[in-house]
C-alpha positions as CSV (number, residue, x, y, z in Angstrom):
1,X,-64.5,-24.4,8.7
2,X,-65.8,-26.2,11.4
3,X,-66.0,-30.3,10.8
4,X,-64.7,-33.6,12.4
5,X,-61.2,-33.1,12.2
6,X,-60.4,-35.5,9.9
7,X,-62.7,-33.7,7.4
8,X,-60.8,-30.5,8.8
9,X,-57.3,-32.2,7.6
10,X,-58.8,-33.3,4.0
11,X,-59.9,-29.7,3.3
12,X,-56.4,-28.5,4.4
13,X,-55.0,-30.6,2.4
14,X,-57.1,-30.1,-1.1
15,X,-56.3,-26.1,-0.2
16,X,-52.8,-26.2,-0.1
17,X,-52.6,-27.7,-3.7
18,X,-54.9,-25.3,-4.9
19,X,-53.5,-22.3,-3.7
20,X,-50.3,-23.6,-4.8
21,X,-51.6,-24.8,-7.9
22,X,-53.1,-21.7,-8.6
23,X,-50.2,-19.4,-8.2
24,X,-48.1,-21.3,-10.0
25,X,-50.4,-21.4,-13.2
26,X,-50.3,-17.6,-12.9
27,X,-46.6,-17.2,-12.3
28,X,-46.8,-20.0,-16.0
29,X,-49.3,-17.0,-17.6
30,X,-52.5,-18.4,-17.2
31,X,-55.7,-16.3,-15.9
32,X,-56.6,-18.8,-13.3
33,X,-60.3,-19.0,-11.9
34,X,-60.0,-20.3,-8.9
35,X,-62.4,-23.0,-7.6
36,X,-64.6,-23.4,-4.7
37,X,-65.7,-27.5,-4.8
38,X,-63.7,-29.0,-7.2
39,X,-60.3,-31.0,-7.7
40,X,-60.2,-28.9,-11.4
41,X,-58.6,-25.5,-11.9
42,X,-59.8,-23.7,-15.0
43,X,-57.7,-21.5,-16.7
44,X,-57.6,-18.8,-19.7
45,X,-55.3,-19.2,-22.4
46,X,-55.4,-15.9,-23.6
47,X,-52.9,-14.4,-21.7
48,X,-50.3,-16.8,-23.6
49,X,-51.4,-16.2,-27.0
50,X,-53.8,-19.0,-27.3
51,X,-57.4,-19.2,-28.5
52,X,-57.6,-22.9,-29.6
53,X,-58.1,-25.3,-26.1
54,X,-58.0,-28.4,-28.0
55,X,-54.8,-26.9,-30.0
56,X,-52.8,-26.0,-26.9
57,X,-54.1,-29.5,-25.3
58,X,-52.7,-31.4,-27.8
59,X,-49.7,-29.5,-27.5
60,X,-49.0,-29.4,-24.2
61,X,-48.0,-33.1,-23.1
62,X,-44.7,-32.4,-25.6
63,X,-44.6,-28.8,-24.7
64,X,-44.7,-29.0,-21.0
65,X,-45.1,-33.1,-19.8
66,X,-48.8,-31.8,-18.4
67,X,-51.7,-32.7,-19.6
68,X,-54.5,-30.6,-19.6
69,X,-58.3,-30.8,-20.5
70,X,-60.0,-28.4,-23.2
71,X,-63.4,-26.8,-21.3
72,X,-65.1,-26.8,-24.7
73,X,-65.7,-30.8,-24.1
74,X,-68.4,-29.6,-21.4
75,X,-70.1,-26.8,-23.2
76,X,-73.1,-27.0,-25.9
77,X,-71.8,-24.5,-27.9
78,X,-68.2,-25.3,-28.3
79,X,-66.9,-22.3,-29.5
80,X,-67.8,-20.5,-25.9
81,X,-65.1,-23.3,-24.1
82,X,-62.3,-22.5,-26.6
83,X,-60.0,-20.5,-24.2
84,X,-60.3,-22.1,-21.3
85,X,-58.6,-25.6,-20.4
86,X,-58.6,-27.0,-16.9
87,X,-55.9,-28.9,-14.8
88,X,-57.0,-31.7,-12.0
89,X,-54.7,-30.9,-8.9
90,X,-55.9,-34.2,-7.2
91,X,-52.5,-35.5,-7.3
92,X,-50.2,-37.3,-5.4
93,X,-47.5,-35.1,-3.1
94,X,-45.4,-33.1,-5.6
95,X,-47.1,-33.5,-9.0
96,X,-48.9,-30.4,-8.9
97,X,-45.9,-28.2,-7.9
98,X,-43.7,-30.6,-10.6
99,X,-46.3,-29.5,-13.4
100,X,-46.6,-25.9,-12.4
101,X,-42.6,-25.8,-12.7
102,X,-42.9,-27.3,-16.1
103,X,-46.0,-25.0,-17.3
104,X,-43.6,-21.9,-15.7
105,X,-40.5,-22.8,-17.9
106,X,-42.6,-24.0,-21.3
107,X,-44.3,-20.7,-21.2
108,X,-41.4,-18.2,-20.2
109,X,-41.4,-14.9,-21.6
């Protein structure tokens, strides 16, 4: 990327919580798809035995401590959202790593 640097140093910044974000919602179970734009991850629930994204939302604050945001609020057809939920990682220092530690150990195998 070429930019002023400060613009340099935001985007640096808004990767490194993504890509550790992202890896640690994998290392948790999730399918992750990873976003180009956005402060959001989206995720699959699939791969933890969940089909419901308003289910495992309302879950997941007593689960885990995270809260997470069911994808079928942003779809017409609300059925075609239900497995995926997505996660803001605009966070202050050390939330996203604390809620991907959480996620890792509510969802150990």
């Amino acid at each position: 990327m070429t930019a002023a640097p400060e613009l340099v140093t935001a985007v640096r910044s808004a990767k490194q919580y993504l890509t550790y974000v992202s890896a640690g919602l994998e290392e948790a179970g999730f399918r992750v798809f990873r976003p180009s734009g956005t402060y959001f991850v989206t995720t699959d629930i699939r791969p933890l035995g969940q089909t419901d994204g308003f289910a495992f939302c309302r879950a997941l604050p007593e689960r885990a401590g995270v809260g997470a945001i069911p994808n079928a609020v942003f779809y017409d057809h609300r059925e075609e959202g239900a497995l995926f939920v997505r996660f803001a990682f605009c966070k202050r220092t050390g939330v996203p790593e604390e809620a991907a530690e959480r996620l890792r150990k509510a969802f150990a195998r």
